[in-house]
Steps between C-alpha positions, in 0.01 A plus 500: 500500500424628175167631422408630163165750416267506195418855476687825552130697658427670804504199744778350342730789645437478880507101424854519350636746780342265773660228349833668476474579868420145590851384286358413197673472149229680305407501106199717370390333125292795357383557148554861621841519618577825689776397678533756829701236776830440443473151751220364299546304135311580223388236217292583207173307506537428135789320569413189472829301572620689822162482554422158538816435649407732820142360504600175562705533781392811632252563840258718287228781561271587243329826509393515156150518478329340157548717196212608278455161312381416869782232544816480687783602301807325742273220484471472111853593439698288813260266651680227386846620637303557818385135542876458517574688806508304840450860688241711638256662252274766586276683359298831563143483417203669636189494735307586173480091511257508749109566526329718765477441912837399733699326327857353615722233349289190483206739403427313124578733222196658336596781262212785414669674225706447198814602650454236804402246267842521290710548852335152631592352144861624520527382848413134386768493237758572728386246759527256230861605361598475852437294799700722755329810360317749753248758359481804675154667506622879565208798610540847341856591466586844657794675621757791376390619182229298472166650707168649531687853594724551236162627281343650809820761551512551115122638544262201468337483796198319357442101679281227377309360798257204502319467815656153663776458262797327669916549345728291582856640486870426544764689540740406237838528706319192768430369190800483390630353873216267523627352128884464623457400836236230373809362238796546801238299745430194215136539565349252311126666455381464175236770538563847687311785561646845544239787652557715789208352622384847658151644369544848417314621246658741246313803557568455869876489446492816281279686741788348786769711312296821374414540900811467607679738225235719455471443155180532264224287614428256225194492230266181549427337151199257589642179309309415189547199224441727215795767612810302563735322318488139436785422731343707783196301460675197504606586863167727643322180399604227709519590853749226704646521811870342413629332854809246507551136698855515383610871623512517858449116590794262412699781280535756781513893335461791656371773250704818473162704401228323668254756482446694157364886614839546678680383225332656268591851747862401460476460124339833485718721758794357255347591201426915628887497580571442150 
């Protein structure tokens, strides 16, 4: 099968070399191309007639977030090519949709910030360029090169904690699984939520690794509106506890980092070594 990507990022990586495990044919379009896998093909996202060509035909993942006009750029640019294409679409949104409580799939969307409220908007013109489209509603993203220790070994060993505050995580290389085994499968699921679905909160986690590494204990920041960023207030805001009715039940996956203080031990002992 071939599967193309929009977006050349973080999860894009572990979703191309999952896919090229699994047999793929894989293309990456990127308005960034840094071309680093020799088995993958590269196409310009400004290039309009390969392009559409690809998008019509193509299975397709979208991991490109909206840009800073707060709209979808594949969307503006190829949605008509993609009303074209017979295949599976998917795209990778975010639990920012939803408002506060348990929430799983048939939970109904109620955004409490800006961000969710342009995600939810997103998500509804894809269902409607689409109707085999499924909308993947991803946790925090973590994994290599991407965690809470990387700033904690380089000396910041200062946490925000808000008493009660719930994350929901995933690790991004069962992320990346969860995404191709859900194509290879022909789930048909038009909504999907992807959490680890285990509570641990993320000064727990860190104190979890300092114990076991004897490392500096970390600095408590009591969380406060006025001292963050907008984007951390955006998530310290809303607390949700992200479960699925698709993961588990009839699409059967076994997560490869279940529970997030271990990992987040792993991620760490690899990260002294280098």
């Amino acid at each position: 099968m071939k599967l193309t990507i929009l977006g050349n990022g973080y999860t894009s990586k572990y979703l191309s070399e999952k896919a090229l495990e699994k047999g793929f044919l894989v293309t990456i379009i990127s308005r960034n191309i840094k071309e680093s896998n020799s088995q993958i093909k590269y196409v310009n996202f400004f290039d309009d007639k390969k392009v559409s060509k690809i998008l019509q035909k193509d299975c397709i993942i979208s991991t490109i977030p909206p840009d800073k006009d707060e709209i979808d750029p594949v969307i503006v640019r190829y949605g008509k090519s993609i009303t074209l294409n017979k295949n599976k679409i998917n795209y990778l949104s975010a639990t920012s949709v939803y408002g506060s409580g348990q929430v799983d799939e048939h939970t109904k969307p109620n955004p409490q910030n800006h961000r969710g409220n342009i995600r939810l908007k997103v998500e509804d013109n894809w269902a409607k360029i689409s109707k085999d489209s499924s909308i993947f509603r991803i946790s925090g993203i973590y994994g290599p090169q991407r965690n809470s220790m990387i700033n904690y070994l380089e000396g910041n060993n200062k946490v925000i904690v808000k008493d009660g505050y719930i994350s929901n995580r995933i690790h991004v290389e069962d992320l990346a699984s969860i995404i191709i085994n859900f194509i290879i499968e022909k789930h048909n699921d038009k909504i999907i939520n992807v959490s680890d679905q285990n509570l641990v909160s993320n000064i727990d986690a860190i104190r979890y690794v300092t114990n076991n590494l004897k490392l500096q204990e970390p600095q408590i920041i009591e969380y406060s509106p006025g001292k963050v960023s907008e984007m951390a207030k955006s998530f310290y805001e809303t607390n949700r506890i992200v479960t699925s009715q698709v993961i588990g039940n009839h699409f059967k996956y076994i997560l490869k980092y279940p529970d997030y203080k271990k990992a987040l031990l792993e991620l760490t002992k690899q990260l002294i070594k280098t």
